[in-house]
TORNUMAR-524764 format. One record per residue (C-alpha): residue in three letters; x, y, z. Coordinates in steps of 0.02 Angstrom, whole numbers, padded with zeros to 5 digits, always signed. Each point is the difference from the previous one (the first is absolute). Example, Ala and Ser with C-alpha at 12.3 -4.5 7.8 and 13.67 -1.06 7.14 Angstrom:
2
ala+00615-00225+00390ser+00069+00172-00033
END
This chain:
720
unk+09007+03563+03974unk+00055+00029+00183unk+00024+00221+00050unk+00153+00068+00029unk+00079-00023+00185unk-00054+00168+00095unk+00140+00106-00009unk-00045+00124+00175unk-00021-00055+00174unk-00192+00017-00004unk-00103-00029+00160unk-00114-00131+00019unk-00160+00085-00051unk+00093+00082-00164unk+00060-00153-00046unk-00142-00102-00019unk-00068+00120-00090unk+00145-00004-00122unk-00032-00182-00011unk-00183+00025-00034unk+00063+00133-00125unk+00105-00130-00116unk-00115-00133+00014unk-00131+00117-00099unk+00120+00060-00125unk+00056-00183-00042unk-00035+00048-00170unk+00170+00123-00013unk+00143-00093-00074unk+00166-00034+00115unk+00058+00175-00066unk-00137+00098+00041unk-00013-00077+00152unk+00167+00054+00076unk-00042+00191-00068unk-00135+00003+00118unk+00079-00050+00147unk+00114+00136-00053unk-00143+00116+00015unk-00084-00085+00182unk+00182-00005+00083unk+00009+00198-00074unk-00197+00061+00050unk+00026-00114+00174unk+00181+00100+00035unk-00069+00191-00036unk-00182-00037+00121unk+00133-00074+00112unk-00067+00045+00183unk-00177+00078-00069unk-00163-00084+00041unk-00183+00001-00030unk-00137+00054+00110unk-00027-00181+00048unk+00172-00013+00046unk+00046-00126-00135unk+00185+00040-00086unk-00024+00140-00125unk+00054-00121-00146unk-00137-00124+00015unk-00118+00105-00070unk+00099+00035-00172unk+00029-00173-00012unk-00182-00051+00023unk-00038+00135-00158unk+00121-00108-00087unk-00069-00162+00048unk-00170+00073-00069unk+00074+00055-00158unk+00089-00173-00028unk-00175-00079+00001unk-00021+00102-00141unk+00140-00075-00086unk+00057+00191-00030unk+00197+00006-00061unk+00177+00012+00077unk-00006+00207-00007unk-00183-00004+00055unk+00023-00097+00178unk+00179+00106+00026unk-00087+00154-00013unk-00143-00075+00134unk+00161-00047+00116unk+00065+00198-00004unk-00162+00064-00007unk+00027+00107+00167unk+00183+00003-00043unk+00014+00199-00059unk-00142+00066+00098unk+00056-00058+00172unk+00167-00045-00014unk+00143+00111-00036unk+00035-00089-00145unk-00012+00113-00178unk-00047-00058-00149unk+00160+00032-00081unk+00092-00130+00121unk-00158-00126-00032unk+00028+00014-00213unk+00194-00029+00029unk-00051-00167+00088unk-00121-00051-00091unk-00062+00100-00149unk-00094+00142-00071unk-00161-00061-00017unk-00022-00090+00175unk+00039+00159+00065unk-00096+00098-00109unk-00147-00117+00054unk+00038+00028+00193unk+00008+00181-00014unk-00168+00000-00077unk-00064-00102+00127unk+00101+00130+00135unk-00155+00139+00067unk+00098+00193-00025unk+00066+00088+00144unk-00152+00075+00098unk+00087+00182+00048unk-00010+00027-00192unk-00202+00043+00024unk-00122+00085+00078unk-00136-00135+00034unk-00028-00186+00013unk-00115+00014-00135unk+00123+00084-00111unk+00144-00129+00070unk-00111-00137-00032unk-00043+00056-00188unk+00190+00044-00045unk+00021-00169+00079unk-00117-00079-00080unk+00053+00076-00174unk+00178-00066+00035unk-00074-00163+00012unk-00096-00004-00174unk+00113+00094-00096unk+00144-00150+00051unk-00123-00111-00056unk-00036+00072-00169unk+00182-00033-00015unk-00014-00186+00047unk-00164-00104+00074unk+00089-00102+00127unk+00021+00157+00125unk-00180-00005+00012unk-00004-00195+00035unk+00122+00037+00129unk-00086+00140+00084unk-00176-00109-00002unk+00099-00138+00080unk+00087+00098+00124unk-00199+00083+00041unk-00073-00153+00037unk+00139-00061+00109unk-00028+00144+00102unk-00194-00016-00021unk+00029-00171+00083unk+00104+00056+00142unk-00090+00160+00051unk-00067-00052+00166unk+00158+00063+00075unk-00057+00192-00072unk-00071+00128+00093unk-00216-00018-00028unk+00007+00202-00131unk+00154-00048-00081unk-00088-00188-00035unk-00151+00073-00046unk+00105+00149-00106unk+00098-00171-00113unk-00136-00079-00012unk-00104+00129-00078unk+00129+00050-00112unk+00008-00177-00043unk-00158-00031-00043unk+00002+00168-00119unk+00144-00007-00085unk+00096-00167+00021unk-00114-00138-00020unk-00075+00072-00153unk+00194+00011-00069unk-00003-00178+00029unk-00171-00042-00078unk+00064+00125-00157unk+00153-00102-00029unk-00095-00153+00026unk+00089-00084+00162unk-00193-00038+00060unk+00068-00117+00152unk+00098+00175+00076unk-00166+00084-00042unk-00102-00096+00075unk+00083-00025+00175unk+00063+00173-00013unk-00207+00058+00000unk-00026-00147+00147unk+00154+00095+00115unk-00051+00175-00026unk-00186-00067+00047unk+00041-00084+00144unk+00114+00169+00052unk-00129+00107-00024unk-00158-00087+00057unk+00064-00130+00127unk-00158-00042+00061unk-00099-00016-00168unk+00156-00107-00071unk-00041-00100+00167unk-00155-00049-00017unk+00018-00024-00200unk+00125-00131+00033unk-00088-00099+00126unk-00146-00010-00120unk+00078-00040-00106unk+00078-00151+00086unk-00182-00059+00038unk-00064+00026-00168unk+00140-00120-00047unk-00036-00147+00106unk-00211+00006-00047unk+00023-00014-00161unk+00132-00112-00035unk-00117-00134-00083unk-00065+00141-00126unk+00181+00037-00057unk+00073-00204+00000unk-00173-00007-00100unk+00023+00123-00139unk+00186-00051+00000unk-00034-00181-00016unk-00152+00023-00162unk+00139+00123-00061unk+00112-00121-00013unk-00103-00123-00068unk-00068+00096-00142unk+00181+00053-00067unk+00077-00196+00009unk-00154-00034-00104unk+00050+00140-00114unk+00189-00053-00019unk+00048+00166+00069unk+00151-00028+00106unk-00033+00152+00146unk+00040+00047+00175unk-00139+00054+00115unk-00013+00095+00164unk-00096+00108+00102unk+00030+00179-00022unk+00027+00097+00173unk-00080+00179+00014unk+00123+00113+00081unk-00091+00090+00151unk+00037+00184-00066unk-00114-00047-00151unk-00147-00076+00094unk+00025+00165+00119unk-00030+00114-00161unk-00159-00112-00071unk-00082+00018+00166unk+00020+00167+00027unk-00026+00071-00189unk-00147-00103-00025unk-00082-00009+00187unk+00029-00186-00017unk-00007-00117+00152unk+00141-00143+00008unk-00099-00135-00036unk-00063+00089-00165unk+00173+00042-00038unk+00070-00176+00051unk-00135-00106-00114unk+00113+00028-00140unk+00115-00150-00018unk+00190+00027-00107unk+00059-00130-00096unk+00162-00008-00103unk+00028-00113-00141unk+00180+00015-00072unk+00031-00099-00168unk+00140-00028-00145unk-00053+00112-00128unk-00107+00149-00062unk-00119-00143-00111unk-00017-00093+00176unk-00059+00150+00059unk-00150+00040-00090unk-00032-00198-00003unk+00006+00017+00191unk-00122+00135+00011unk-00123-00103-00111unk+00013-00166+00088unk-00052+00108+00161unk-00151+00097-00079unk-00066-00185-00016unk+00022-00042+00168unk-00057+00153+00057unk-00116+00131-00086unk+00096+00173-00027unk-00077+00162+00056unk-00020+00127-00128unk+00107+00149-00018unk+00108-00091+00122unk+00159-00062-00128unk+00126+00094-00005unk+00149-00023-00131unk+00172+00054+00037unk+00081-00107-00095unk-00050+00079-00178unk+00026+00179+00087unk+00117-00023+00147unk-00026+00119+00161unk+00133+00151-00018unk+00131-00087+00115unk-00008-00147-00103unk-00122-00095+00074unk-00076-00135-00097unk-00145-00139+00043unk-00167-00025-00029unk-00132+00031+00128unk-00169-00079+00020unk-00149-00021+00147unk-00091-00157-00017unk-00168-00037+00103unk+00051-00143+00114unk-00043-00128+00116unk-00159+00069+00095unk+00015+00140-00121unk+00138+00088+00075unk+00121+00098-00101unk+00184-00043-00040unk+00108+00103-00100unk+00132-00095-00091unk+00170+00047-00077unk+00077-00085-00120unk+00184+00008-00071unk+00152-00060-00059unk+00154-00032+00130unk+00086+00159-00084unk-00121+00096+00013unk-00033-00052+00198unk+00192+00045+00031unk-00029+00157-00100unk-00181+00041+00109unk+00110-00029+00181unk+00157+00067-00056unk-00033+00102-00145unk+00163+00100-00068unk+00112-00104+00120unk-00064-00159-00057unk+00092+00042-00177unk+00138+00088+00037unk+00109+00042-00168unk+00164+00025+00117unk-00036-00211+00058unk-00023-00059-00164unk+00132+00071-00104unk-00129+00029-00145unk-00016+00165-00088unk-00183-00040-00019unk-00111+00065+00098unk-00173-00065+00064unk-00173+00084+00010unk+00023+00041+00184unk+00157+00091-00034unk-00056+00075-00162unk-00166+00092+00092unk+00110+00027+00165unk+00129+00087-00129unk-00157+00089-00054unk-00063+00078+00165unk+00204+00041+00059unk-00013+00130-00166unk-00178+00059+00035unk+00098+00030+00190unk+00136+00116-00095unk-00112+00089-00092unk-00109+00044+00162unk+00179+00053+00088unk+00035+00114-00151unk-00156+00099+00027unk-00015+00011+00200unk+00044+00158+00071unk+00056-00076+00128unk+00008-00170+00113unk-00176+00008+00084unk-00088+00025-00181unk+00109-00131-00056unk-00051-00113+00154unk-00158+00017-00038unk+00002-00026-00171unk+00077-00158+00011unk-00146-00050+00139unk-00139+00019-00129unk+00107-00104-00114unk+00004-00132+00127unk-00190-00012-00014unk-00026-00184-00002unk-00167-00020-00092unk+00021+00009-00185unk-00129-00003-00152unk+00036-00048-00176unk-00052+00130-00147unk+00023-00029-00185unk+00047+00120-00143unk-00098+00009-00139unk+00132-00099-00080unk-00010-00142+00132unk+00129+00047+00108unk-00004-00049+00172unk+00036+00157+00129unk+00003-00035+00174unk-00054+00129+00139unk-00060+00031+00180unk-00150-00014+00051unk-00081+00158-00029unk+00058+00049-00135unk-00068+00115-00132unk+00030+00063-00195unk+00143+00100+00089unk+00090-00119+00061unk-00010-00120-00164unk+00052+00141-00106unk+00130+00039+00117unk+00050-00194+00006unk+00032-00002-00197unk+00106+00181-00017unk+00043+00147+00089unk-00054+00107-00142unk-00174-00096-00026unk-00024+00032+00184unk+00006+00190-00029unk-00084+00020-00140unk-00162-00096+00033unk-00182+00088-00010unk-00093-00155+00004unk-00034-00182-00036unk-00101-00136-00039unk-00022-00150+00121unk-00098-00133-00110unk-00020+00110-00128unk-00090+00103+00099unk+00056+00152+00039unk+00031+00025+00206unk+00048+00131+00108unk+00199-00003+00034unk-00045-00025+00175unk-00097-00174-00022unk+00075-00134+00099unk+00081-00124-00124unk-00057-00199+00038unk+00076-00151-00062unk-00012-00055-00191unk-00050+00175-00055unk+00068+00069-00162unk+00058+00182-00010unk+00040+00124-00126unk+00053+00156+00055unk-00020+00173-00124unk+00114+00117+00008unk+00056+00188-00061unk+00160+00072-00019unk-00057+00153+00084unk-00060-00080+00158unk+00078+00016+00170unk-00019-00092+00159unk-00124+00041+00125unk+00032+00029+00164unk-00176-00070+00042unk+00071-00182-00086unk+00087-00003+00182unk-00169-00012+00077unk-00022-00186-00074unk+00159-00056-00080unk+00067-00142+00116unk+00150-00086-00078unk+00170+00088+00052unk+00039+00028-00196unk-00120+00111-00036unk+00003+00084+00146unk+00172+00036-00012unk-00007+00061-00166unk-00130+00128+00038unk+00070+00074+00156unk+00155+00009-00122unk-00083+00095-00143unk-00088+00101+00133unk+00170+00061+00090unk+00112+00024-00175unk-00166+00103-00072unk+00062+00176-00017unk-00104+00157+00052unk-00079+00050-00154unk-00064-00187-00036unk-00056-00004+00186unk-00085+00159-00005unk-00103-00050-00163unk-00033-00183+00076unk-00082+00081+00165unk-00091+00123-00110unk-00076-00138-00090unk-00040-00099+00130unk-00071+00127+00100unk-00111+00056-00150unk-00073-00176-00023unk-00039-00016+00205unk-00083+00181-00024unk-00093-00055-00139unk-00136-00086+00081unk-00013+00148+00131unk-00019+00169-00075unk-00045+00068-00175unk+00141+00024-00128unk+00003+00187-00003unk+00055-00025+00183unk+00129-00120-00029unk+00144+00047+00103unk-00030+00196-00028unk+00108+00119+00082unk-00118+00051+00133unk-00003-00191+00070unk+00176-00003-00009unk+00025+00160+00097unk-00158-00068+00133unk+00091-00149-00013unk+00153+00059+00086unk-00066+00102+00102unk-00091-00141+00070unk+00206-00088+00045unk+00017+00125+00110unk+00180+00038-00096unk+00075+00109-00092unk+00164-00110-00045unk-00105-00114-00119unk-00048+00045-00190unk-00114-00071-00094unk+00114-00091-00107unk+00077-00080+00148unk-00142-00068+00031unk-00025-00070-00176unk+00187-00063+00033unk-00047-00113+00163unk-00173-00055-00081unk+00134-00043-00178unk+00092-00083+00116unk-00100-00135+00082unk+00006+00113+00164unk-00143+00071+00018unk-00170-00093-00054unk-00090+00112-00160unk-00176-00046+00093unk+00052+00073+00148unk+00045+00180-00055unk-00149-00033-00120unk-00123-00003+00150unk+00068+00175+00066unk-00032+00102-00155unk-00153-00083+00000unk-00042+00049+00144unk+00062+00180+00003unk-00110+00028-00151unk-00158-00045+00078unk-00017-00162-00091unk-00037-00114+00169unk-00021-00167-00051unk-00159-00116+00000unk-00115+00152+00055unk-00151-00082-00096unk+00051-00191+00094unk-00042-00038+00175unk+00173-00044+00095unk+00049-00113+00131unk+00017+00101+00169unk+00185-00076-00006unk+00119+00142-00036unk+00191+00038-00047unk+00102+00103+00096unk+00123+00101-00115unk+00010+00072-00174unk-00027-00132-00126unk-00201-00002+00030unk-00157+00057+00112unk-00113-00143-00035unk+00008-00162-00013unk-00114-00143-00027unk+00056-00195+00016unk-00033-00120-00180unk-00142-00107+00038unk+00078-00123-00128unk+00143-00060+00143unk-00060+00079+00146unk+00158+00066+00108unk+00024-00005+00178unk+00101+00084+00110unk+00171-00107+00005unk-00019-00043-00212unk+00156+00053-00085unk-00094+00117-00127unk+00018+00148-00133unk-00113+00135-00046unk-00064+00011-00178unk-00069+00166-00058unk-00151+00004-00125unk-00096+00124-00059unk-00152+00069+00101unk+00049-00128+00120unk+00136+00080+00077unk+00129-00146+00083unk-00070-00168+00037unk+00108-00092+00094unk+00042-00224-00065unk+00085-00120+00079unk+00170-00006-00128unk-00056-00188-00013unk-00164+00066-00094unk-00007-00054-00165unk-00077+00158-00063unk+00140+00098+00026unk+00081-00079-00124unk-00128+00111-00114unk+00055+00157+00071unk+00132+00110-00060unk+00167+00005+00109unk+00011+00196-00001unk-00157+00015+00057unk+00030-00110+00168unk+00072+00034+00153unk+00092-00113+00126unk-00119+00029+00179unk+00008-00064+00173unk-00126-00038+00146unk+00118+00145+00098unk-00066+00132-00098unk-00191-00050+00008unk-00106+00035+00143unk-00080-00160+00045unk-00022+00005+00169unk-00162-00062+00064unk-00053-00044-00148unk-00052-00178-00083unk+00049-00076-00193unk-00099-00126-00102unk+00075-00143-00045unk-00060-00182-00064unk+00063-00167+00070unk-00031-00184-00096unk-00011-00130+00145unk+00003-00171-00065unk-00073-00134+00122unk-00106-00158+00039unk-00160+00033+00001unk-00050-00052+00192unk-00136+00041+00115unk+00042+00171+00109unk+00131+00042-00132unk-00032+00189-00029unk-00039+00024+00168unk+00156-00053+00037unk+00077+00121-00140unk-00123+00153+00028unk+00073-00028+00210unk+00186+00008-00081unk-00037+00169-00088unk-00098+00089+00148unk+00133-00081+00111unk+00153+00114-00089unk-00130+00144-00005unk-00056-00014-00182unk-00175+00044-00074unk-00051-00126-00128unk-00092+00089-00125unk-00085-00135-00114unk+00024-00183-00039unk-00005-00081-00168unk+00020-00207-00028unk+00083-00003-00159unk+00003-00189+00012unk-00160-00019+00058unk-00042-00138-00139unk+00109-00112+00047unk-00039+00008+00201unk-00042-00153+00066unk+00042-00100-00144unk+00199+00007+00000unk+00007+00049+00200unk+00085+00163-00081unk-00059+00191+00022unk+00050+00167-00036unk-00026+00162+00106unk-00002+00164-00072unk+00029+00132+00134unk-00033+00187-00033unk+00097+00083+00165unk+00066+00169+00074unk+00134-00008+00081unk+00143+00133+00068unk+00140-00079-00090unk+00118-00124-00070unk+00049-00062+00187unk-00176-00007+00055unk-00035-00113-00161unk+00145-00121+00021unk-00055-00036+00199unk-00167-00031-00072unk+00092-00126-00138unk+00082-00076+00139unk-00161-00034+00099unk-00082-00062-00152unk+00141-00131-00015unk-00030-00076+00168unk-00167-00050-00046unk+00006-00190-00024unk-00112+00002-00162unk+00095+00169-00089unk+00124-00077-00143unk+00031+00170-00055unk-00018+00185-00003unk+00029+00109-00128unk+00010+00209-00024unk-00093+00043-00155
END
């Protein structure tokens, strides 16, 4: 089917892009066709005269959204509304005159896609929230605004050489934050993917650099690995009768980036993991597949993963696996069916219901359906567009874990998450009326971090509340939502009794119970403000609230009564600087440094220890008796922390001289050695290097990392 004759006098450049245009939307029938050259001749007449930075017509850069979204196969209305994206918002054009030509909702679409006038607010950051809201809200309303907005992004992505070097680096970070994990959400993992690769490259020029040339080098030495594993691949499924495509799976250089850096991984470490994709005919050739290949290939353990019997929240489906290979290097594998390959690159626009004139609707829609609700729900109880922005950026969280009911229904949830945020994820209601629950059977605190395959009951009351302390540890945006929302409806009796109660139970520990929150520590208390505006029971309000931390005000009546903490326990000369405490000591269980993100736990004749809030034990401590803390508010000048480091090397001749030089190089004092792996030294080649330091914080401990790394024979180093 040939396109419509062009029906405006479009210049060279414009018009092979047209061209290129039709040629990808070949799939349009002769109808369709000639309504969007009604829509190119209309965008290319009202950006008549404008241009881009790079001095290319104005229009090209609609049109190449378009061509994007054709390769999508996305429908008629879809690409029309990518030709007039720009149309209302910098044009003169209104929407009114754009519905009279050509519709309601392809203008409804473009005015959702159309930023709000920027005299209408105060701040970018309020602009770019309203903005932003706009945006969602249109897509609540209907998912292909969104497809057109992540299109139109990573056209500009592409082009943004021509951009001053703070506005590129401004795009690209709000890329990488908000937009490519829209795309990864809805499941269009090609957009996500390059989307993470151009904000990179934006941001860190240099790193992206030197990435990509390695990566070109890596390429060319091991060819004969990959045409190896592809060949015995190959060989093993004919023998099998399993009809299958194979190829080599390319890592994108935003991921490789992220492995380095969050696991102090050299390239070649990161790099001597091969990707293979096997794409077969049906779900049975699937798990045949993955069988035929653990005979080829021993699996590692704890390395399958199956998303085809519970599918990733976008829809994602295919099974992973990491066999031991040819000079026992690893290769991950995944293997699926065609669908669900178009599903994993294109995800929601890979099944559009609009294109297939079906009323039934696939998984991808069905949990993308799913989220766009959860999205509403979080708009309904924002104050306002920041909360709601960030809201909808935890949702966007991209790692997931899978939790069961008792009854064997699957839940899935961030990464992170606790009882809070599963009870939240089943009801409002539940959510606010949970005291506990039982992970395992067992019961857990409600701040325990939730893993993968766990089963959960939660226990609830119908007199229970929320806690403003669940904010401390909930992560998903549902249940933090929720809670803010109780917290700001509460009225001022309930809020009074809640901080009353809360402040009772952080007292507890602290002072006998005939001095529980008597009259003449209220009255010291106040004093202590420095005001005579504030009552007690505004103070009970704020603490109610979520405001004001009940540990906090806790640790002043404490003190005003003469009850200093952790007289009988020698402290750490570290102190803090303020009102919540005196003394301090740091948990030997994690041992902090200056630079840790950390919180301070109070305990009884301890006074406050301070964790790192990736310690496990303060999962074991009660949330109102814990206190968010910062390195600002210690003194830790000129003083030294002990920490532990696991190096993992070959065991050569001159190797710990060579370490011991790296830690007294950085200024370090190594305080012991242990050689956990001692048995095995000079048997496997392999040894293990416990080293007790003290060092003056988290930036003198990463240069000594670094240093360590350089050392031929170091594979790795680890913080204990």
């Amino acid at each position: 089917m040939s396109a419509p004759h062009a029906t405006a006098p479009y210049d060279v450049i414009t018009a092979e892009a047209r061209a290129l245009l039709f040629r990808t939307a070949h799939y349009l029938t002769a109808e369709d066709q000639e309504n969007l050259e009604k829509a190119c001749a209309y965008a290319f007449y009202a950006h008549d005269g404008q241009t881009r930075k790079s001095g290319e017509p104005y229009i090209t850069h609609p049109i190449a959204v378009t061509i994007e979204l054709a390769k999508w196969h996305m429908d008629l209305q879809t690409l029309s509304a990518g030709l007039m994206h720009d149309v209302l918002e910098d044009t003169g054009i209104t929407k009114a005159e754009l519905a009279a030509t050509f519709g309601e909702t392809i203008a409804d679409m473009v005015d959702g896609l159309s930023k709000l006038e920027k005299l209408e607010y105060d701040s970018h950051a309020e602009h770019q929230a309203e903005s932003f809201r706009k945006l969602i809200l249109a897509m609540t309303k209907d998912v292909r605004v969104i497809i057109v907005k992540l299109s139109d992004r990573l056209h500009n992505m592409r082009t943004l050489d021509a951009m001053r070097l703070d506005k590129r680096r401004r795009i690209a970070h709000e890329t990488l934050e908000i937009y490519a994990p829209i795309a990864n959400r809805i499941g269009l993992n090609s957009a996500f993917r390059e989307l993470q690769d151009l904000s990179f490259k934006n941001l860190y020029p240099k790193r992206y650099e030197t990435l990509r040339k390695a990566m070109q080098a890596f390429h060319r030495n091991r060819r004969d690995v990959i045409s190896t594993v592809l060949s015995q691949f190959s060989l093993r499924l004919v023998s099998e009768n399993i009809e299958a495509q194979i190829k080599g799976r390319e890592k994108h250089l935003y991921s490789i980036h992220q492995k380095m850096r969050n696991k102090k991984l050299r390239f070649d470490e990161v790099m001597d993991i091969y990707g293979f994709r096997v794409t077969v005919n049906s779900i049975s050739a699937c798990y045949a597949a993955l069988g035929a290949l653990h005979s080829l290939y021993p699996p590692k353990p704890g390395k399958i993963k199956d998303y085809i019997a519970i599918p990733k929240g976008n829809g994602y489906q295919s099974l992973h696996t990491t066999l031991t290979g040819p000079r026992g290097l690893p290769i991950e594998v995944q293997i699926r069916t065609r669908n669900m390959d178009a599903v994993a690159e294109s995800g929601i626009a890979s099944h559009w219901a609009y294109k297939s004139g079906t009323s039934k609707l696939d998984q991808a829609t069905l949990n993308t359906n799913k989220w766009l609700q959860n999205i509403l729900d979080l708009q309904a109880r924002s104050a306002n567009a920041v909360e709601f922005l960030e809201h909808v950026k935890v949702d966007l969280y991209p790692n997931e874990v899978y939790i069961f009911t008792p009854k064997g229904k699957i839940l899935v949830l961030p990464r992170g998450a606790t009882p809070i945020d599963f009870a939240y994820a089943i009801h409002t209601d539940v959510g606010n009326r949970t005291i506990a629950a039982r992970i395992n059977n067992t019961l857990m605190p409600l701040r325990s971090k939730l893993k993968t395959g766990d089963t959960v009951e939660i226990i609830t009351d119908t007199q229970a509340r929320p806690n403003a302390a669940w904010l401390n540890f909930a992560v998903s945006s549902r249940a933090r939502s929720a809670i803010r929302s109780y917290l700001k409806n509460i009225n001022r009796h309930d809020a009074i009794q809640l901080g009353e109660a809360l402040l009772q139970k952080a007292l507890a520990s602290l002072l006998p119970k005939d001095a529980l929150l008597s009259e003449e520590l209220k009255e010291a208390y106040l004093a202590d403000l420095n005001t005579k505006q504030t009552s007690f029971e505004d103070v009970l309000y704020e603490v109610g609230l979520g405001n004001v931390l009940p540990v906090s005000v806790a640790m002043q009546i404490a003190t005003l009564a003469g009850h200093h903490l952790g007289n009988a326990v020698k402290l750490s000369p570290v102190k803090i600087s303020g009102n919540e405490a005196r003394n301090v000591q740091l948990a030997e269980c994690c041992n902090p440094i200056p630079g840790d993100s950390i919180r301070a736990v109070l305990l009884k004749d301890k006074g406050m220890v301070i964790h790192r809030d990736v310690c496990p034990n303060l999962l074991k401590a009660d949330p109102t008796q814990q206190l968010d803390a910062n390195w600002d508010a210690i003194n830790s000048n000129g003083n030294t922390f002990k920490t532990t480091l696991l190096v993992a090397s070959e065991d050569t001749k001159g190797l710990l001289a060579a370490m011991a030089t790296a830690f007294s190089g950085e200024g370090a004092n190594i305080q012991a050695v242990d050689t956990p792996s001692k048995g095995q030294s000079g048997v496997e080649g392999f040894i293990e290097f416990k080293f007790y330091i003290e060092t003056s914080g988290v930036e003198q401990l990463n240069r000594i990392i670094h240093t360590l790394h350089h050392i031929p024979q170091v594979r790795r180093v680890t913080r204990l």
